[in-house]
C-alpha positions as CSV (number, residue, x, y, z in Angstrom):
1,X,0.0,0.0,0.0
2,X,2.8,2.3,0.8
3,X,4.1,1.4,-2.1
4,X,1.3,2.7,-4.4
5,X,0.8,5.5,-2.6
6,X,4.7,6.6,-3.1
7,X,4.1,6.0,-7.0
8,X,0.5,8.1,-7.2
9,X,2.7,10.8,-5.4
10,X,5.6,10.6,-7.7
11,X,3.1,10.5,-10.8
12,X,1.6,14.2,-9.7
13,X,4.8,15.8,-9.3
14,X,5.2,14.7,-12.7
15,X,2.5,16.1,-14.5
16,X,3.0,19.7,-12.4
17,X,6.6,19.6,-13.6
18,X,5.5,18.9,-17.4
19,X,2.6,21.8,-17.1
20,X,5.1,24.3,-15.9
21,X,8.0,23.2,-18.7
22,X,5.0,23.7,-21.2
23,X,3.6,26.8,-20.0
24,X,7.3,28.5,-19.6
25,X,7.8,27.3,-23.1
26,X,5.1,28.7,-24.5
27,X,6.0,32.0,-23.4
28,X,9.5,31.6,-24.7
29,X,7.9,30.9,-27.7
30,X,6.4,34.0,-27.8
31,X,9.4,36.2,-26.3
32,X,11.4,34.6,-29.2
33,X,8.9,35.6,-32.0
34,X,7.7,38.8,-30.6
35,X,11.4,40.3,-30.4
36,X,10.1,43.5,-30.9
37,X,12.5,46.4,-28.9
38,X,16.1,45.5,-28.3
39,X,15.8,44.4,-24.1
40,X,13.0,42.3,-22.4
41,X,11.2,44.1,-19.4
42,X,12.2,42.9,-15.4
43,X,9.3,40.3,-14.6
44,X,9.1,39.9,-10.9
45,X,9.4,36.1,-11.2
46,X,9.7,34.9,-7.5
47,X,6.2,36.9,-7.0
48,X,4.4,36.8,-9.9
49,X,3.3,33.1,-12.1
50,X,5.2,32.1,-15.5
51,X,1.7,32.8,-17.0
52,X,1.3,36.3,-15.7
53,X,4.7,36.9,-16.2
54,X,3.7,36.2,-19.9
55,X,1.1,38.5,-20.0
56,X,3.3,41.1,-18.7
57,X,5.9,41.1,-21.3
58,X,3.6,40.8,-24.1
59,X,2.1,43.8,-22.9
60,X,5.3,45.5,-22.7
61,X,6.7,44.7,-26.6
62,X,2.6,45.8,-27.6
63,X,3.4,49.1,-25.7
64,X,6.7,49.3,-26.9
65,X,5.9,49.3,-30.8
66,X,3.0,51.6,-30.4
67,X,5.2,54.1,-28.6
68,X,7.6,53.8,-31.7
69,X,4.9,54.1,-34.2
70,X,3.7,57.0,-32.5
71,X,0.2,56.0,-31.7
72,X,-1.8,56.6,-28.7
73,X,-1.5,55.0,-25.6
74,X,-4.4,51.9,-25.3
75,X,-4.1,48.9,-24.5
76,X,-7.5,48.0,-24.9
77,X,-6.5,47.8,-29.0
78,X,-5.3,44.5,-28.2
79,X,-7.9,43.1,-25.9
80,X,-8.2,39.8,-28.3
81,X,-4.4,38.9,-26.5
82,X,-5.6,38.5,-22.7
83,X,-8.6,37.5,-20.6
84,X,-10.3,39.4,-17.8
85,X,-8.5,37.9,-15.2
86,X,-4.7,38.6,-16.8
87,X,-5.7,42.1,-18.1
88,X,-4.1,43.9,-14.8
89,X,-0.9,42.7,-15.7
90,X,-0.8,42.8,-19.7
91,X,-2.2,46.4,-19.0
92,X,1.2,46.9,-16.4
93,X,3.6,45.4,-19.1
94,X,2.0,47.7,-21.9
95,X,2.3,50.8,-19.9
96,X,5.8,49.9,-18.8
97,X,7.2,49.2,-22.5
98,X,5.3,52.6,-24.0
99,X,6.8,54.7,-21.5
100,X,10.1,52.9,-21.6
101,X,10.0,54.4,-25.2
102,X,8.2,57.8,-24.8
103,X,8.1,59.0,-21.3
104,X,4.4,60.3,-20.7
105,X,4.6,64.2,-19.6
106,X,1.4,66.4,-18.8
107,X,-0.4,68.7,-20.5
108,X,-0.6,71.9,-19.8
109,X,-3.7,73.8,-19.0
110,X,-3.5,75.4,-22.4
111,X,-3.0,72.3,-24.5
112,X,-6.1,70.5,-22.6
113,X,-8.0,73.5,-23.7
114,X,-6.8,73.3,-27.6
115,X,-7.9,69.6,-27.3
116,X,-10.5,70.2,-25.9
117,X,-12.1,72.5,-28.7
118,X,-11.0,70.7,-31.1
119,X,-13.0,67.2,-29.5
120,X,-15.6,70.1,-29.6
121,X,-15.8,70.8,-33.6
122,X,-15.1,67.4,-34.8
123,X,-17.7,65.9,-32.4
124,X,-20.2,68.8,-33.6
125,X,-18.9,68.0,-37.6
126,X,-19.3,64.4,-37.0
127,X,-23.1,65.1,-35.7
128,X,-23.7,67.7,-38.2
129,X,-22.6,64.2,-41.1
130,X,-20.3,66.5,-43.0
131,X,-16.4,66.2,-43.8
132,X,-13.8,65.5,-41.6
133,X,-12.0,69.2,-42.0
134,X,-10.3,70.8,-39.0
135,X,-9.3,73.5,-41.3
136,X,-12.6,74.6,-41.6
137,X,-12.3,76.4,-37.8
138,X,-9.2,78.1,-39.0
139,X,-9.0,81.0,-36.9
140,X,-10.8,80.3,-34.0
141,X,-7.7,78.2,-32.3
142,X,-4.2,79.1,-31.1
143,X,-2.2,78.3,-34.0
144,X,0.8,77.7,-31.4
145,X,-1.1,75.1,-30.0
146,X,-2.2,73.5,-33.0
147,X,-1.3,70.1,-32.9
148,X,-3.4,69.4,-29.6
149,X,-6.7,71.1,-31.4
150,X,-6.1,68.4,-34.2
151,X,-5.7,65.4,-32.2
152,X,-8.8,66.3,-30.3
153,X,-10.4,67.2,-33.5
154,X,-10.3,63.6,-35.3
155,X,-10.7,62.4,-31.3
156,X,-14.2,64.0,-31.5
157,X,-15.0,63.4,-35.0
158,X,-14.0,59.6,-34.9
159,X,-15.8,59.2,-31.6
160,X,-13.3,58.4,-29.1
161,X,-13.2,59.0,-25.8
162,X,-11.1,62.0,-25.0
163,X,-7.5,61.2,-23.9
164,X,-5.1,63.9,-22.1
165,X,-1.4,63.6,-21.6
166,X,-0.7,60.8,-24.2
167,X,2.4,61.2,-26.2
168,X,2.0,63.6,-29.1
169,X,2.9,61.6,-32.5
170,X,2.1,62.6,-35.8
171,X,-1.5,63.5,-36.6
172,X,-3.6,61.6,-39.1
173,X,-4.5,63.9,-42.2
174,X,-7.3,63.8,-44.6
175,X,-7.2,61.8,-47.8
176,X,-7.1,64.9,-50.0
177,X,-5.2,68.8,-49.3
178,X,-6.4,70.1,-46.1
179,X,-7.6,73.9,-47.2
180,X,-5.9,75.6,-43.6
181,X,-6.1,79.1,-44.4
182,X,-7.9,78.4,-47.8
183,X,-10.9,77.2,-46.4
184,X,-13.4,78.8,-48.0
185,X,-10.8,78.7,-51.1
186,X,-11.7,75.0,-51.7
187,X,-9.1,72.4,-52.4
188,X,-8.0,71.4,-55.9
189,X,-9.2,68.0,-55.8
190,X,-11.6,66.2,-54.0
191,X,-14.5,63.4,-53.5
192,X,-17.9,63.4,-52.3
193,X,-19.5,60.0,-51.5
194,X,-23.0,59.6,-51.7
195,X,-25.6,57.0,-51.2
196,X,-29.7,57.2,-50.4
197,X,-32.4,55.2,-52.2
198,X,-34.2,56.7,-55.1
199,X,-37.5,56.5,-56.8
200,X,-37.8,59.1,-60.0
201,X,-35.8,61.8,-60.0
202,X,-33.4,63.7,-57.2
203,X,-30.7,66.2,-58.0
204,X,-27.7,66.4,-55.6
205,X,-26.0,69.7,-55.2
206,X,-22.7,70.5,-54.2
207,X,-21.3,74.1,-53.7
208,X,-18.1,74.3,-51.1
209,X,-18.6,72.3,-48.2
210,X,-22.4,72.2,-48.7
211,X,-24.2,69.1,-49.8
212,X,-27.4,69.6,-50.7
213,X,-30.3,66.9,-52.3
214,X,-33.3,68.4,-53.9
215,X,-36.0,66.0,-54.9
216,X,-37.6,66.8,-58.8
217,X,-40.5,64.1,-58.4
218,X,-40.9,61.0,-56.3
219,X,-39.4,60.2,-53.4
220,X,-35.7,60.0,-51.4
221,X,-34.9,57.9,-47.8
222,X,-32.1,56.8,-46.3
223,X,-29.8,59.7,-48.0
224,X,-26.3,59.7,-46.4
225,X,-23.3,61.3,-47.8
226,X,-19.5,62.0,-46.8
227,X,-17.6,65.2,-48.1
228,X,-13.5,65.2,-48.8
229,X,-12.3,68.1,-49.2
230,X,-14.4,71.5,-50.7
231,X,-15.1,72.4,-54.1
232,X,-13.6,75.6,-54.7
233,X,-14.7,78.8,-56.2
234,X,-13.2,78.6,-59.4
235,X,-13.6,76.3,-62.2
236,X,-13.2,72.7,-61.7
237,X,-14.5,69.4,-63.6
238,X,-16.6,66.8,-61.6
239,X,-17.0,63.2,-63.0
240,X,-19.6,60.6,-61.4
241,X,-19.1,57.1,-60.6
242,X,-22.3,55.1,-59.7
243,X,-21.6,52.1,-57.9
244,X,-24.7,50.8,-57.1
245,X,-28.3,51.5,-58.5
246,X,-30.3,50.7,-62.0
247,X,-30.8,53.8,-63.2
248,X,-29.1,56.7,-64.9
249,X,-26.8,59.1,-63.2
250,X,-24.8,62.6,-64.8
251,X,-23.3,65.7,-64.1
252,X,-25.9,68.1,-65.3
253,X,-23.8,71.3,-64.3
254,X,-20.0,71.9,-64.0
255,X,-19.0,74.6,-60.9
256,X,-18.6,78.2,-62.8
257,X,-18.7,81.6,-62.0
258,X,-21.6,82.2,-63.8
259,X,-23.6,79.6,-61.3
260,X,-21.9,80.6,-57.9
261,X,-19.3,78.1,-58.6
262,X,-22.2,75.1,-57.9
263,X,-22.5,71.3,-59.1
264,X,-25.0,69.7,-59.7
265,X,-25.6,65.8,-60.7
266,X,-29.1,63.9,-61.3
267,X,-30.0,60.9,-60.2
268,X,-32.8,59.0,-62.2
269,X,-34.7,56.3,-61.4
270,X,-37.3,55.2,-63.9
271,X,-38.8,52.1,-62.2
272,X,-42.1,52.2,-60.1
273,X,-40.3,51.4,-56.7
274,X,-37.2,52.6,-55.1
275,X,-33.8,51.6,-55.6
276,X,-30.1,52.1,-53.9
277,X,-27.4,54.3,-55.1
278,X,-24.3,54.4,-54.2
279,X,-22.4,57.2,-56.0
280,X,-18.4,58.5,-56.0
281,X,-18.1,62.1,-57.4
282,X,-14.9,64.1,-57.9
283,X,-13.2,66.8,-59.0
284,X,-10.1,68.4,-60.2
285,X,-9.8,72.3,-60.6
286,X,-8.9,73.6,-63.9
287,X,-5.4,75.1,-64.2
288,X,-6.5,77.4,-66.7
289,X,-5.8,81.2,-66.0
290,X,-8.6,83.4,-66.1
291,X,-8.8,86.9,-68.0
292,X,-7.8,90.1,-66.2
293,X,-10.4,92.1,-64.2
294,X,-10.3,95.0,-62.1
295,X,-12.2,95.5,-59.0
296,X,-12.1,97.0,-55.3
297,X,-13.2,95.9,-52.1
298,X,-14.4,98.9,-49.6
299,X,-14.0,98.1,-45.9
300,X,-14.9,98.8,-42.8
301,X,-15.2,97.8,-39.3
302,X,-14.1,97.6,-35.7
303,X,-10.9,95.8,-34.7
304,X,-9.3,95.0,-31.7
305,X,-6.4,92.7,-32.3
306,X,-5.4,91.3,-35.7
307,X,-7.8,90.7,-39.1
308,X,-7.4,89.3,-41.8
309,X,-9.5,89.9,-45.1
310,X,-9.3,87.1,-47.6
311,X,-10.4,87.6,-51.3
312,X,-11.0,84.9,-54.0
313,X,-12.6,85.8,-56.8
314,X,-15.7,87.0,-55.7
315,X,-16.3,86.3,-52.4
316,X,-15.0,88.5,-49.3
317,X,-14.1,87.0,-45.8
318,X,-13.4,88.1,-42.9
319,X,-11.2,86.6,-39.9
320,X,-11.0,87.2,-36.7
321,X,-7.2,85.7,-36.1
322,X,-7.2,86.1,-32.0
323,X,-11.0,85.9,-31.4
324,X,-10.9,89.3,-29.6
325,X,-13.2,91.1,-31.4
326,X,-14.6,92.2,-34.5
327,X,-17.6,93.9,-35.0
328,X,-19.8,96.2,-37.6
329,X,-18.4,95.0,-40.8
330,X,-19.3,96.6,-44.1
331,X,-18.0,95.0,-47.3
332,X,-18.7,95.9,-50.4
333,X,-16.7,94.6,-53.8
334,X,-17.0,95.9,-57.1
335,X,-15.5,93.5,-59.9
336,X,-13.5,90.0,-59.7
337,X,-10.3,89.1,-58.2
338,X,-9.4,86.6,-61.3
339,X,-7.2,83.4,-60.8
340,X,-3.9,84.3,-63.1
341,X,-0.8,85.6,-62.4
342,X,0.4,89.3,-62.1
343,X,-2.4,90.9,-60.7
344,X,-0.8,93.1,-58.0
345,X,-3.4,94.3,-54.8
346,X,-2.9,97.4,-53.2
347,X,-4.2,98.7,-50.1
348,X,-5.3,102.3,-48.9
349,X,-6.1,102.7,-45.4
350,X,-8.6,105.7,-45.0
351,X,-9.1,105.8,-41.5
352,X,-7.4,103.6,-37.9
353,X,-5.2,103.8,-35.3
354,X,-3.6,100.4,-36.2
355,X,-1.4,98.9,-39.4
356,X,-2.8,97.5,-42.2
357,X,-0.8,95.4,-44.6
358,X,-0.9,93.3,-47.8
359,X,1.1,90.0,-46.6
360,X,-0.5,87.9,-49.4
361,X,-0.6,88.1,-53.2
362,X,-2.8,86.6,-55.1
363,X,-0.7,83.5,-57.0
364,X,-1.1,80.1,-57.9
365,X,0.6,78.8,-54.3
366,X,-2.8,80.4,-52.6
367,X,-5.2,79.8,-55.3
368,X,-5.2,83.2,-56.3
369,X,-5.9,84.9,-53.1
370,X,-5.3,88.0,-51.9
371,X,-5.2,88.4,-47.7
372,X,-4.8,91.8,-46.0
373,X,-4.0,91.8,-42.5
374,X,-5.4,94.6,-40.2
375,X,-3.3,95.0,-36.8
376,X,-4.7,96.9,-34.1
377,X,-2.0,97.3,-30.8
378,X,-4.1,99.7,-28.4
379,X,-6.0,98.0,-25.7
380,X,-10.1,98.2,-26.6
381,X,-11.6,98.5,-30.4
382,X,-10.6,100.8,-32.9
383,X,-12.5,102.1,-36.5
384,X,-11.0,100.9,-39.4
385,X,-11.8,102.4,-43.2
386,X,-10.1,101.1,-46.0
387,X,-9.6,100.5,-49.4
388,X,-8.5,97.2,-51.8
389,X,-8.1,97.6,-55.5
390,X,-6.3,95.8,-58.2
């Protein structure tokens, strides 16, 4: 009997020893084909189990190559790797290896507010189902602090939960030229996806960053579209893919100044029921220089801080650069501001305390826009009266 029970107790020891060579080897395994960052994190071995010990470093070569690839912090990205129970310590090992790589310092008050706005217009954009444009705010941020606006930006507009104090790598951009500046200039090139179902006839209309679709006869559901980029105010050619529907679809008016620089495609459906589209539309601006024109732009308003007054063809805008205030504008513009070379602005400033400068041209780098910058140093508002001609 003692003899049995000697050989039962042998046989356990056994099978614990060849569980623990197996689980040890395992994670060898993966320590071996995960050799991801040039040293292996300290594992607290004589406190901690070879399996959570495994957990642990795999966390920390996951941190690791995220903090080299200069994405956020989140271990979470990888939550197919680790059960409940072993989260805790994959979560320790990931933290451990991204900070190992790119030491996690915190944000000042100002950059929390600049991410913070920024969540604030791409969650509103997102909302609002138009294009994913941080460019479109130009203006209304610190400029210095503009990386922190964008990441909160596409934070907001992707719906993710806000994160401070992570590590600030390089921010996503937009499939096509973000305008900046030129945001009411439009961008060169551009695409506007579009689907909704369709029975008879819709038109869809696109002018800037405004999507518009205007039913002819029938009826329209389930319209959903996605804007990158904006069609600018000069002449550009759109072309129409459809994807997905029976009918017939066209361009049935090209962007010109004669319309307001608006497209317009239909959409037709001759069957008795409904259908699907799915539609791609682009564009490409034309490089062709337009023919002289003079014109002036009388101004006038009350400044306190810096302006700047953008013109494009025919359209006038006016930015408030430091958001400190700018009140009882008066614009008026006789004539075009044509997109060529050698047109030369000039500036006459009839009335203010402040400076007011040309300190763009209008060339083919800017899309042909002219931006005058008023500067007003004195503490409070001031008048301002001036002149643009060309």
């Amino acid at each position: 009997m003692k003899i049995k029970k000697l050989i039962s107790f042998l046989m356990i020891l056994g099978v614990v020893g060849f569980v623990s060579q197996t689980v040890s080897a395992q994670f060898d395994s993966i320590r071996r084909n995960t050799n991801r960052v040039d040293s292996f994190p300290q594992c607290d071995k004589a406190n901690l189990s070879p399996i959570k010990c495994g957990f642990y470093e795999e966390g920390y070569q996951d941190g690791a190559e995220d903090a080299k690839n200069n994405r956020d912090s989140d271990h979470r990205r990888y939550r197919s790797k680790f059960d409940n129970q072993y989260e805790s310590f994959y979560r320790s090992g990931y933290d451990e290896g991204y900070n190992s790589v790119r030491p996690t310092s915190r944000w000042t008050n100002q950059q929390r507010d600049a991410y913070d706005q920024g969540y604030g217009f791409g969650d509103n954009d997102r909302n609002r189902r138009i294009s994913r444009l941080p460019g479109r705010y130009e203006g209304r941020y610190d400029r210095a602090l503009e990386t922190y606006y964008q990441k909160g930006y596409f934070d907001g507009y992707d719906n993710k939960p806000k994160q401070y104090d992570t590590p600030m790598g390089n921010i996503p951009t937009t499939p096509f030229p973000n305008p900046g500046n030129n945001r009411n200039r439009g961008t060169a090139t551009g695409t506007l996806t579009w689907n909704g179902r369709v029975d008879n006839r819709v038109n869809i209309v696109l002018q800037g960053e405004e999507v518009k679709t205007n039913i002819v006869a029938g009826r329209l559901s389930g319209v959903y579209h996605n804007l990158q980029g904006v069609l600018p105010r000069r002449n550009a050619t759109l072309s129409v893919i459809k994807l997905d529907g029976r009918g017939t679809v066209r361009v049935i008016q090209q962007p010109t100044r004669d319309n307001n620089y608006t497209a317009m495609i239909e959409v037709y459906d001759a069957e008795k029921s409904d259908d699907n589209y799915n539609l791609q539309i682009r564009w490409q601006s034309s490089n062709v220089q337009e023919t002289y024109s003079s014109g002036k732009v009388n101004w006038s308003g009350r400044v306190d801080a810096t302006v700047d007054i953008k013109i494009s063809g025919d359209y006038v805008e006016s930015v408030d650069q430091t958001g400190s205030g700018l009140t009882v504008i008066r614009e008026n513009l006789e004539g075009y501001l044509a997109a060529r070379n050698g047109t030369f602005v000039r500036v006459n400033k009839k009335n203010g305390r402040g400076t007011v400068t040309i300190i763009e041209q209008p060339n083919s780098q800017n899309d042909y826009t002219a931006v005058v910058r008023i500067f007003d140093p004195q503490g409070g508002d001031g008048e301002y009266d001036i002149e643009i001609t060309w």
